[in-house]
C-alpha positions in Angstrom: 21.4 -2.3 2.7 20.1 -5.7 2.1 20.7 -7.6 -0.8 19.0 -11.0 -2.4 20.7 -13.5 -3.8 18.1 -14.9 -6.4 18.3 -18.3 -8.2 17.0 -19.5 -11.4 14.3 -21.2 -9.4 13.5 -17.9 -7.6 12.5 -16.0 -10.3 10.7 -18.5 -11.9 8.4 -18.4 -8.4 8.6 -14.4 -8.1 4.9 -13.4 -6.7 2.8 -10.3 -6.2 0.9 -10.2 -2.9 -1.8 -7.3 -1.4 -3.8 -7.3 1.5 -6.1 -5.2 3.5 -4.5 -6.0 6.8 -1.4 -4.5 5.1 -2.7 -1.4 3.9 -4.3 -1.2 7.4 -1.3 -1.0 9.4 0.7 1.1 7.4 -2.4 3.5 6.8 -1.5 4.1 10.7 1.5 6.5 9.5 0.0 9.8 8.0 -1.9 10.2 11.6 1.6 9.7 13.6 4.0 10.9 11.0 1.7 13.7 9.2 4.4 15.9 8.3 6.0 12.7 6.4 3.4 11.7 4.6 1.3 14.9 2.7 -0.3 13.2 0.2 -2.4 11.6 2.6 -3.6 14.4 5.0 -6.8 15.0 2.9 -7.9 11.7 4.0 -7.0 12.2 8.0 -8.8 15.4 7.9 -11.9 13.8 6.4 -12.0 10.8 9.1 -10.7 12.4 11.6 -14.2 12.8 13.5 -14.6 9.3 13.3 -10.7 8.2 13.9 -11.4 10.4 17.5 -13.9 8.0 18.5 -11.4 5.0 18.4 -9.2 3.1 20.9 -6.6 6.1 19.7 -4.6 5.4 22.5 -3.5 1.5 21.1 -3.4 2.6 17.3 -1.3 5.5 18.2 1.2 3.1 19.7 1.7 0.8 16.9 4.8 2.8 15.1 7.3 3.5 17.5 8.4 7.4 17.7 11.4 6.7 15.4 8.8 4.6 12.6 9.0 1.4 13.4 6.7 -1.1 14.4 6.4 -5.0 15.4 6.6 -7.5 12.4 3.8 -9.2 14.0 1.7 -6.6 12.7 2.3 -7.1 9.4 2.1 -10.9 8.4 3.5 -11.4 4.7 0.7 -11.3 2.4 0.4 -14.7 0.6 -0.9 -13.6 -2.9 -3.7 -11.3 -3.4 -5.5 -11.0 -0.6 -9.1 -9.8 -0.3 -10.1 -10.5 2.9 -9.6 -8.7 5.9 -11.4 -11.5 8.1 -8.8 -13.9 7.1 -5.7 -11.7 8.1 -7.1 -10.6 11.3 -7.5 -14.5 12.4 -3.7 -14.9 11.4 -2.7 -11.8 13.3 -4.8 -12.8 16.3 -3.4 -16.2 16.2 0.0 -14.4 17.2 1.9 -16.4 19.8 2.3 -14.3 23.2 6.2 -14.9 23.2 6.5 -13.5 19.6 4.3 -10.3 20.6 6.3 -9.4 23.2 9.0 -10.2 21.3 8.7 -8.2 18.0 7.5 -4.8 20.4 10.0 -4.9 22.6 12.1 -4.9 19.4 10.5 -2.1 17.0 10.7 0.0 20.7 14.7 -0.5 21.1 15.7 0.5 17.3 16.5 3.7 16.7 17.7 5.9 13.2 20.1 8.4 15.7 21.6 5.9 17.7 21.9 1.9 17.0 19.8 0.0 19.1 18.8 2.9 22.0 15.9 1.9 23.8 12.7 4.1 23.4 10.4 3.7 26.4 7.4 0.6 25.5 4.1 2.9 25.8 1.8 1.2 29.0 -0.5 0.0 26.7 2.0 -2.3 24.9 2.9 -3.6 27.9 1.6 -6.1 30.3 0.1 -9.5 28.9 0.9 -9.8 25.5 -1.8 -11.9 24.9 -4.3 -8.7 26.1 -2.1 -6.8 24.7 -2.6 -8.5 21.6 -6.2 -8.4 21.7 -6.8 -4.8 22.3 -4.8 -4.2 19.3 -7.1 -6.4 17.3 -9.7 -5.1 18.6 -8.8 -2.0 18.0 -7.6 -2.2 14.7 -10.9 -4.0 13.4 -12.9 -0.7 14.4 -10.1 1.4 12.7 -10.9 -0.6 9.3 -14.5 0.0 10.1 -14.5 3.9 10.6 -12.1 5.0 8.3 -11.0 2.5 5.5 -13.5 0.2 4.5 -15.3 3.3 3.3 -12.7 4.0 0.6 -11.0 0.2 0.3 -13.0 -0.2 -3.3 -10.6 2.7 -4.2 -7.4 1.6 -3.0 -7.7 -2.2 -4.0 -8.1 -0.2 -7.5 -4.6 1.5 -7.7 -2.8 -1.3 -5.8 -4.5 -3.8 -8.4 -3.6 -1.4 -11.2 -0.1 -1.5 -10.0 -0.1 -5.1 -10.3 -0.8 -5.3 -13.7 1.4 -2.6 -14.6 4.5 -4.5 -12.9 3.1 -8.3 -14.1 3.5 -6.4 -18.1 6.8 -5.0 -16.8 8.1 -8.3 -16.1 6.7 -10.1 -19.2 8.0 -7.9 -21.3 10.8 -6.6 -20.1 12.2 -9.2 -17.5 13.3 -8.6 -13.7 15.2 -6.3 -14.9 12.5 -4.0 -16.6 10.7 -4.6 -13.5 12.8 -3.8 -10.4 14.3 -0.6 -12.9 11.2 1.0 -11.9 10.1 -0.3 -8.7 11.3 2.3 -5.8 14.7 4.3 -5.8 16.1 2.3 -3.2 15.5 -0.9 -4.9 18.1 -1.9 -8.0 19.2 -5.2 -10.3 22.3 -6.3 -10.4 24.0 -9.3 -12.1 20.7 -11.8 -10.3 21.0 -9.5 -7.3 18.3 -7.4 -6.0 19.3 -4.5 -3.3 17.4 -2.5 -0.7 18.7 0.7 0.3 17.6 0.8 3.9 17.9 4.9 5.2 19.0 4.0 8.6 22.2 3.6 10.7 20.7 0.9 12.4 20.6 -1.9 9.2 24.2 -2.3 7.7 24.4 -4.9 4.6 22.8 -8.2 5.3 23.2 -10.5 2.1 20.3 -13.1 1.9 20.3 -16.0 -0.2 16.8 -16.6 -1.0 17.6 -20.4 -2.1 14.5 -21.4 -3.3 12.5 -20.0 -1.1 10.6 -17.8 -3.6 10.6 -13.7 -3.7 7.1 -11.4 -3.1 6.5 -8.1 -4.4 3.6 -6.2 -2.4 2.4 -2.3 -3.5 1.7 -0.6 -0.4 -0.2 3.0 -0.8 1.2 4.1 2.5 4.6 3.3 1.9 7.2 6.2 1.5 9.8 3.8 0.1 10.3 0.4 -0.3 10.6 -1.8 3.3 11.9 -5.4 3.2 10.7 -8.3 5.8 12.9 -11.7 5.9 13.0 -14.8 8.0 14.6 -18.2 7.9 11.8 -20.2 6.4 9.5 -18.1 4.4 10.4 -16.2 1.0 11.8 -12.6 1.6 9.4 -9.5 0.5 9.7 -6.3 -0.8 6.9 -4.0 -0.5 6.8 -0.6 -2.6 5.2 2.2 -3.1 2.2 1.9 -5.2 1.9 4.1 -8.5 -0.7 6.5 -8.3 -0.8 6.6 -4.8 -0.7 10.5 -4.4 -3.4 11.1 -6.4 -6.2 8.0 -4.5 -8.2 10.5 -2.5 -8.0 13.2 -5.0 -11.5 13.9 -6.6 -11.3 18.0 -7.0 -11.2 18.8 -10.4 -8.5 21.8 -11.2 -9.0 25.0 -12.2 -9.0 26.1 -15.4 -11.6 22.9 -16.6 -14.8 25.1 -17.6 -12.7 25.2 -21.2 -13.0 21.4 -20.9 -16.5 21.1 -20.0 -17.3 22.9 -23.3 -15.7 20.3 -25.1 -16.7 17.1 -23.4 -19.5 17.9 -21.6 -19.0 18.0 -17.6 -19.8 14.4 -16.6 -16.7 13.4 -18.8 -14.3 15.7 -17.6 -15.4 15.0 -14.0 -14.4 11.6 -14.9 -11.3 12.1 -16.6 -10.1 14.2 -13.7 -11.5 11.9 -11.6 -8.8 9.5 -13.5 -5.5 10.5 -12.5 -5.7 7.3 -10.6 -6.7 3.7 -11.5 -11.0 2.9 -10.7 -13.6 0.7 -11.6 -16.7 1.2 -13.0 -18.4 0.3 -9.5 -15.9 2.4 -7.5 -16.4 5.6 -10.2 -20.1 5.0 -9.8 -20.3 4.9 -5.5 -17.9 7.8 -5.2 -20.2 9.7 -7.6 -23.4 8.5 -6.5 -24.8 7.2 -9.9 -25.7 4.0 -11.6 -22.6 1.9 -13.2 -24.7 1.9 -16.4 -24.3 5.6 -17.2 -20.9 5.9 -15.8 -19.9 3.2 -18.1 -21.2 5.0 -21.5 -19.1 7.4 -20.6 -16.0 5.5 -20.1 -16.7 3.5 -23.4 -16.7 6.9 -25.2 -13.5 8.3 -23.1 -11.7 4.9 -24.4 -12.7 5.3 -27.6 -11.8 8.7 -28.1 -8.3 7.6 -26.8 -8.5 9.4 -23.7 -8.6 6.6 -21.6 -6.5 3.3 -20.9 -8.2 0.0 -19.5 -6.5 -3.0 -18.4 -8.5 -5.9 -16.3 -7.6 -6.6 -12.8 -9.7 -10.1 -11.5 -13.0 -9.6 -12.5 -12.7 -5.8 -12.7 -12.1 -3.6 -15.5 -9.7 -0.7 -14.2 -9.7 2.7 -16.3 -7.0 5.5 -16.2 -5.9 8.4 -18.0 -4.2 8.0 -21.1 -0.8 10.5 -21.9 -3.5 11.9 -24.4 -6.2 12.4 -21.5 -3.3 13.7 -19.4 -2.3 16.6 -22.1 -6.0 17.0 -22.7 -6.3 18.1 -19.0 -3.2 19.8 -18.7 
């Protein structure tokens, strides 16, 4: 368990972060863990033709067989990142010690039995500064192929999450807001703790001392992860809300009844809107112009069956509990 030690000071400086370099590695899972992550499988199948093609042999090796992976490959995002340019430069500027490092030490932990040593794949090994490269390298095409495709889509939900925890905050306090996060994260008396399911991590107490605290969504995440050093302000990163539901677009059975009612271009939509999307997104996943898709939202919203909130310069829609009853 690991458990902050927040000041006044802290929370006043509490942050959201998200990036694409984030979602990238930790996208990695669902092809190496499938059985862990379901929700997700949909997606593999769909890229995995193109996934195939890929330096497969150095993505495969990022987790370790026991789930984890090198810190290096997960820089802490520093607000809301957009750009994936910008967080492959930082990884890439890596220092060779640290690379060998950091997989030398995501290879030795183990959930069974503290600190055995898993054998270091060959193509983690050698000089880390190739070593470093080919993972770049690598990883760049991966974003390519199979994410940048659908990234409109994610930064939706992980933006919609935002808002949804910057409102919990505001009105509600820390409190109201780490009540909610992730089941292994709780508030207590200016504490915040991090159930860590692993024999390897007993409790480490930090005392954040000014440092600052950042809160990042994560789509990929099955619960919430921490990531701490001396200097820089400890993170949490969570599980994003509505993450299950990001690369579902079939609508249910049962919806001709519907279709009567609201004409099939809406209910397409509102089924579409289990999860948080943009006008633009709706419109590219559909194949239509953002003009019609948005006289339909505006009549969704009105009717009530809709919620919007803004994200940046985006407008994100979702279901409302009316639209939810309405499709259920």
């Amino acid at each position: 368990m690991y458990e902050f030690r927040l000041g006044v000071q802290d929370l006043a400086e509490m942050s959201f972060g998200m990036s694409p370099l984030f979602e990238l590695v930790f996208s990695l899972r669902p092809r190496v863990f499938p059985a862990q992550t379901p929700e997700h499988q949909s997606w593999v199948r769909e890229t995995a033709a193109a996934y195939a093609r890929l330096d497969t042999e150095a993505l495969n090796a990022v987790f370790a067989p026991h789930g984890w992976l090198p810190d290096f490959m997960t820089p802490r995002p520093d607000g809301i990142v957009t750009d994936l340019a910008a967080d492959l430069a930082l990884l890439r500027a890596t220092p060779p010690d640290v690379v060998r490092r950091d997989i030398a030490a995501a290879y030795r932990h183990d959930v069974d039995a503290a600190y055995r040593e898993v054998p270091i794949p060959r193509v983690l090994t050698g000089d880390p500064a190739s070593v470093l490269d080919r993972i770049c390298t690598a990883i760049e095409a991966y974003w390519d192929a199979c994410l940048e495709p659908y990234w409109a889509r994610m930064r939706a939900v992980l933006e919609a999450d935002l808002a949804h925890r910057a409102r919990r905050l505001a009105l509600g306090g820390a409190a109201a807001l780490f009540a909610e996060l992730d089941d292994r994260v709780t508030w207590e008396d200016g504490s915040v703790r991090v159930v860590i399911p692993s024999d390897v991590v007993r409790k480490v107490a930090v005392d954040v001392a000014g440092r600052g605290f950042v809160l990042a969504p994560c789509l990929f995440l099955r619960g919430a992860i921490t990531m701490t050093d001396k200097d820089g302000p400890p993170l949490i990163a969570y599980p994003a809300r509505g993450r299950g539901a990001v690369w579902d677009q079939a609508a249910p059975e049962g919806t001709a009844a519907l279709a009567e009612l609201l004409g099939a271009p809406r209910t397409r939509l509102l089924i579409m809107l289990a999860s948080p999307a943009s006008t633009t997104d709706l419109a590219r996943r559909l194949g239509v112009t953002p003009g019609g898709i948005s006289r339909h939202l505006t009549a969704l919203h009105a009717c009530g069956l809709l919620n919007r909130t803004r994200a940046g310069r985006s407008v994100l829609y979702m279901r409302s509990p009316l639209g939810d009853q309405l499709v259920r």
